[in-house]
C-alpha positions in Angstrom: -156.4 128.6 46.0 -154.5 129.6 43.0 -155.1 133.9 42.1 -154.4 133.2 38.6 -157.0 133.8 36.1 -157.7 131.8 32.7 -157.8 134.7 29.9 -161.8 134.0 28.1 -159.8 134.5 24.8 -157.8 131.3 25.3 -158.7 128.9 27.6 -156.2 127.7 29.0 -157.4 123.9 29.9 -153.6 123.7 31.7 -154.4 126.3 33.6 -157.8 125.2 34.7 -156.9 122.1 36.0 -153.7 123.3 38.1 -156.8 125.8 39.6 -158.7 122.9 40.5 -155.7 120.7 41.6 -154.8 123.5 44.3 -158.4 124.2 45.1 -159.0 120.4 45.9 -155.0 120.1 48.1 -156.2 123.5 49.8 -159.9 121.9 50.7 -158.1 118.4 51.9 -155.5 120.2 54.0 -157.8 122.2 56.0 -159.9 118.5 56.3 -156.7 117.2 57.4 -155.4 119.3 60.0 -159.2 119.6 61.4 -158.8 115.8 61.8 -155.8 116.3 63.9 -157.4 118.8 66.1 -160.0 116.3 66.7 -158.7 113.0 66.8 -159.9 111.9 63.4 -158.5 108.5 62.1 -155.5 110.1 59.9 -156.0 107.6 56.7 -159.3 109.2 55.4 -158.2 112.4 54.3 -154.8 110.9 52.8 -156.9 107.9 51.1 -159.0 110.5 49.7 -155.7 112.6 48.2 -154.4 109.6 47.2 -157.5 108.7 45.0 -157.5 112.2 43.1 -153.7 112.4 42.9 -154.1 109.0 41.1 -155.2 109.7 37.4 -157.9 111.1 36.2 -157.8 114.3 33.4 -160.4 115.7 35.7 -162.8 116.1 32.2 -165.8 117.1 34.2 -164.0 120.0 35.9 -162.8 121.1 33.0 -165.9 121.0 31.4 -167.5 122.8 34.2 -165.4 125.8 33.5 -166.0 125.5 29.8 -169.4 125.7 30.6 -169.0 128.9 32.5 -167.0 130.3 29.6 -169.5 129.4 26.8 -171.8 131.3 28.8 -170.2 134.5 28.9 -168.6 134.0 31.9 -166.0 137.1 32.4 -163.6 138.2 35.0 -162.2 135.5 37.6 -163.7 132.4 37.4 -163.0 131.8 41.0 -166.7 130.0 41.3 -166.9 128.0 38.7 -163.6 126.9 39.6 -164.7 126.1 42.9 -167.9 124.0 41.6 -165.6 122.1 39.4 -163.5 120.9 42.0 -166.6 120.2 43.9 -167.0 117.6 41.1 -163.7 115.7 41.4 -165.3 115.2 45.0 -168.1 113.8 43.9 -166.4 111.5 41.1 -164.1 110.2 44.5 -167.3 109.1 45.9 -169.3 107.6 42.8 -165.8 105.9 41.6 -164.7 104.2 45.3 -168.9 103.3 45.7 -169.1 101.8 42.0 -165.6 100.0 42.6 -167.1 98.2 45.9 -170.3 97.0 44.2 -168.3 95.3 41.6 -165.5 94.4 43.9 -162.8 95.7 41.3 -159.8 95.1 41.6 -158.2 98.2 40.7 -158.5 102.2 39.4 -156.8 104.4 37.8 -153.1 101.7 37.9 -153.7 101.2 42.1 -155.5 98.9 43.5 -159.3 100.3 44.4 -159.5 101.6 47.8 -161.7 98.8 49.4 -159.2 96.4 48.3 -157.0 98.4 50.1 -159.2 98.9 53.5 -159.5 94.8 53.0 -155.8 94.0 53.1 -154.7 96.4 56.5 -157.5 94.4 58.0 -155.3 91.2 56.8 -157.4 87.8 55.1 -160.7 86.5 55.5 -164.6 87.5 55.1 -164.9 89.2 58.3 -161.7 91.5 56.6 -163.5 92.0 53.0 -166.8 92.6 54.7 -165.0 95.5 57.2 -162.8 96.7 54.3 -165.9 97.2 52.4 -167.3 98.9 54.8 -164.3 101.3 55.6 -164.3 101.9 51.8 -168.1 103.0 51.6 -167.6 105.6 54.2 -164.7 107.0 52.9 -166.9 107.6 49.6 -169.6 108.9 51.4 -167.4 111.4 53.5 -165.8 112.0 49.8 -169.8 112.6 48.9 -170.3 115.7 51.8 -166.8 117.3 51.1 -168.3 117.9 47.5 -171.5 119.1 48.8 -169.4 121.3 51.7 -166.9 122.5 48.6 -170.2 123.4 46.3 -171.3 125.5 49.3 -167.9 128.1 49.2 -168.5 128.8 45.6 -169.7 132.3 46.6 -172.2 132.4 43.9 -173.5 135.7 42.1 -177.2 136.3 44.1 -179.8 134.5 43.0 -177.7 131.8 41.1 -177.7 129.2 43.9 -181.1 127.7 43.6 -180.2 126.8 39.9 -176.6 125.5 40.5 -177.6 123.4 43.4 -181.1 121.8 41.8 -178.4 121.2 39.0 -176.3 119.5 41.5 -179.4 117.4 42.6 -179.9 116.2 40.1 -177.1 114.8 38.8 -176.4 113.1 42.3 -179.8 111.9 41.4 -179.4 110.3 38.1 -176.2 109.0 38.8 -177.8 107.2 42.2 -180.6 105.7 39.5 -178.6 104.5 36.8 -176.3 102.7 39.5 -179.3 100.8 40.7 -180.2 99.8 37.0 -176.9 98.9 36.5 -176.6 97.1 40.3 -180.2 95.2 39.7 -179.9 94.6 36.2 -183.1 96.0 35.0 -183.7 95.1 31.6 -185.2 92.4 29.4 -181.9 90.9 29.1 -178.1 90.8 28.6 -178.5 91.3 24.7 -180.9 94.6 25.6 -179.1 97.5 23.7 -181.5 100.1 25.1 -181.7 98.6 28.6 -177.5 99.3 28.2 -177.6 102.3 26.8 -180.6 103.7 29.9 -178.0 102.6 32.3 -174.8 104.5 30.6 -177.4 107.6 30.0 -178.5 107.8 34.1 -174.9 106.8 35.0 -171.9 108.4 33.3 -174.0 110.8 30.2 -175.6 113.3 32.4 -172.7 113.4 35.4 -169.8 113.6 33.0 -170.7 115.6 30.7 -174.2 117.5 30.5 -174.6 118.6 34.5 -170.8 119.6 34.4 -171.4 122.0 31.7 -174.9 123.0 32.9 -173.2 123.9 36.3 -170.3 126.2 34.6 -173.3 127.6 32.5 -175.5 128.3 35.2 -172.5 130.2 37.3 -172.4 132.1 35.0 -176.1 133.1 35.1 -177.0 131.1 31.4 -180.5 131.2 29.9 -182.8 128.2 28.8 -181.1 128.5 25.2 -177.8 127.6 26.8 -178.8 125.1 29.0 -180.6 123.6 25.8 -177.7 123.2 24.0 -175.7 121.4 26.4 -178.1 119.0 27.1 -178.5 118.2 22.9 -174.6 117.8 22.8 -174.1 116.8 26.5 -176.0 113.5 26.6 -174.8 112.2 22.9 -170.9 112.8 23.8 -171.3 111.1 27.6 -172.7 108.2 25.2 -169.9 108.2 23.2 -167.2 109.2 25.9 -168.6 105.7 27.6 -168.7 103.7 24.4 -165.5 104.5 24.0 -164.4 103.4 27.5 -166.1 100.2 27.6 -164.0 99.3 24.0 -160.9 100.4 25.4 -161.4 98.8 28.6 -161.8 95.2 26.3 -159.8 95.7 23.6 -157.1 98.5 24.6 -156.0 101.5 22.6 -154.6 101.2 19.2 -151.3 103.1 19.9 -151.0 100.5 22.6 -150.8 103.3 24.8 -153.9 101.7 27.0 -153.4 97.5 27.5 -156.7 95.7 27.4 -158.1 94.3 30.5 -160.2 91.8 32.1 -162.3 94.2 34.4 -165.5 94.3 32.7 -165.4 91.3 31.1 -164.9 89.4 35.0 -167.6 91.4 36.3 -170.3 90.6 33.6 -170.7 94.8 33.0 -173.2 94.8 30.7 -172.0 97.3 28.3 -173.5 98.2 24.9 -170.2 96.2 23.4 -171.7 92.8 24.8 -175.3 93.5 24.0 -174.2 93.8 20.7 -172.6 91.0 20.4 -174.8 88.5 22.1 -177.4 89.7 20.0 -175.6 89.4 16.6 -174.1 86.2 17.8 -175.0 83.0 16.2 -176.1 79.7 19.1 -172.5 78.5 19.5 -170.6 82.1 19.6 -173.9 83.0 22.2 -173.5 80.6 24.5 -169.7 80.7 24.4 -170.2 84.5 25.6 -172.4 83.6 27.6 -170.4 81.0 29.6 -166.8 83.3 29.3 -168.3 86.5 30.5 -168.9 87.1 34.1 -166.3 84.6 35.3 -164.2 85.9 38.2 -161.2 83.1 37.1 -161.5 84.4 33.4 -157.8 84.5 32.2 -156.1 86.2 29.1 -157.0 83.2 26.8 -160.4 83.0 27.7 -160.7 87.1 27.0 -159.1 86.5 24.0 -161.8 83.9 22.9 -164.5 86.8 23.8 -162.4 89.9 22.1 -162.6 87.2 18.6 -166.3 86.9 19.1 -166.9 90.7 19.6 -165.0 91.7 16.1 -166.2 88.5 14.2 -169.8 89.9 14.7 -169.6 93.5 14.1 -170.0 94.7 17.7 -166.7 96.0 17.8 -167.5 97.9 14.3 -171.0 99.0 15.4 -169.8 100.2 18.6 -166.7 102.2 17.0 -170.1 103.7 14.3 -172.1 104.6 17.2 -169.2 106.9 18.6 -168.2 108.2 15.2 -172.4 109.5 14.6 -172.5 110.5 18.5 -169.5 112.8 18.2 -170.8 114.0 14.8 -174.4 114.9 16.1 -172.2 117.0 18.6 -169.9 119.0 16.1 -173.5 119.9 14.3 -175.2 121.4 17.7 -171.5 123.2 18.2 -171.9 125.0 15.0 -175.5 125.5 15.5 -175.0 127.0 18.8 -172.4 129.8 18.1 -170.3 130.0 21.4 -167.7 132.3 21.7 -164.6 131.8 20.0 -162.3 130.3 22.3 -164.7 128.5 24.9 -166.0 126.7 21.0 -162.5 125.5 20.5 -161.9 124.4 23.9 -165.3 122.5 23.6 -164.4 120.8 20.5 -160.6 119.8 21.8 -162.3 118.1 25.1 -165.1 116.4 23.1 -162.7 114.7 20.4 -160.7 113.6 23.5 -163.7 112.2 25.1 -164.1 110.2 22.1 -161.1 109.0 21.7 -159.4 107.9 25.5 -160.8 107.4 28.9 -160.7 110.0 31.6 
């Protein structure tokens, strides 16, 4: 693990995530050379690598250690380090898991790891039922390292109950709000609030509201603390997926980020679509309805639904939501009077989180 330590004048976000980089490489080294010592199938550890050298700005780490120093974190931040990278883990595991229940196709530019698993075991439903397979394990063993990580974070004394029922309970929401989103509970595809339950259980509180609640609580934060992250936690990890699910179907406007066909292939019923279907007039409706969720959808036919999705405000009611989302969050940052520099960095990563996906 890196010795350096990230001044609490100026956090150095730069600096944080080379910390957690060389935290995760020194964790997945030791994992590989045990697995040489004991005969372990080689691929796991290096699929896992892979996966986190892939993409990602690691937001929730950084957040994490954010957290610690909005608290009044001080000294090395060794720990808080250590639970952040703890995190990248656990986003391995939730990210390869989610990627198998939708069958996607890729993540992060490379082609999603049970896609992967499927074509070393060649063509055929016995191979996409034991690529599957591989690929589940791979994120559960993904899910233990984070737990095994968590455990060397050498907390202060009597700071471990509250970082790992923290911990919990994100692994706990995150678990619910996949089976809503698996199951498709809800009254139906045009169900706003049914979308917005799944994207609060599923990507709010594990993105954004436990990471900095687990930075906070390192550090040994009170109730007022943990308060305020959760009143500007869960309105950005609205946003910050809001944003994703646009981006996802219509691209960025720099044309820095293409649109894709992802969601709109797998049916993900995003707040975007609700909107839509429900502001859509009979014909538009049942052309959405008939486009979306088509594994052969091609660039024309997504074209046809990106038309719909402007020509009856979702697009512009989506884009609102954000913009009073991220404002609701700049009001509980002025409100809440963190230090100086752990303010700015908070402000920095929330206008990010608003604005690309991580």
């Amino acid at each position: 693990m890196t010795s350096s330590v990230v001044d609490a004048q100026a956090v150095d976000l730069g600096v944080v995530r080379q910390q957690v980089d060389a935290v995760l490489e020194d964790f997945l080294a030791e994992k590989d050379r045990a697995a040489a010592v004991r005969g372990h199938p080689p691929e796991v550890v290096r699929t896992v690598r892979d996966f986190l050298a892939a993409g990602g700005k690691r937001i929730r780490a950084l957040l994490c250690v954010v957290g610690w120093h909005a608290a009044g974190g001080r000294g090395d931040p060794a720990s808080a380090v250590r639970v952040a990278a703890s995190l990248e883990l656990f986003v391995a595991f939730a990210l390869i898991h989610d990627d198998i229940m939708d069958d996607s196709v890729s993540r992060r530019g490379r082609p999603a790891v049970h896609r992967v698993m499927r074509a070393r075991l060649g063509e055929g439903v016995r191979a996409e039922r034991l690529g599957a397979g591989g690929a589940l394990l791979v994120g559960n063993l993904a899910l233990m390292w984070a737990q095994e990580l968590l455990h060397t974070a050498r907390l202060e004394p009597g700071r471990e109950r509250s970082v790992h029922g923290l911990y919990d309970a994100m692994l706990e929401e995150v678990m619910y709000g996949q089976y809503l989103d698996v199951m498709g509970t809800g009254r139906g595809a045009d169900d706003i609030e049914a979308a917005l339950r799944i994207v609060r259980y599923k990507t709010a509180t594990a993105t954004i509201e436990r990471p900095l609640q687990l930075g906070a609580a390192v550090a040994g934060a009170g109730e007022a603390v943990m308060d305020a992250f959760s009143r500007l936690g869960l309105p950005l990890g609205e946003a910050f997926q809001l944003r994703d699910d646009l981006l996802d179907v219509f691209g960025s406007p720099d044309g820095s980020g293409a649109p894709g066909l992802g969601d709109l292939r797998e049916g993900k019923r995003t707040v975007l679509l609700a909107l839509g279907l429900r502001s859509a007039d009979p014909r538009r409706r049942e052309r959405l309805g008939h486009l979306v969720g088509r594994a052969d959808l091609g660039e024309c036919g997504a074209a046809e639904i990106r038309d719909i999705l402007r020509a009856t405000g979702a697009r512009e009611e989506t884009e609102r939501m954000i913009t009073d989302r991220y404002t609701h969050v700049l009001r509980v940052l002025d409100e809440a009077g963190f230090p100086p520099a752990a303010d700015r960095a908070l402000r920095g990563l929330a206008a990010k989180a608003t604005r690309y996906t991580c």
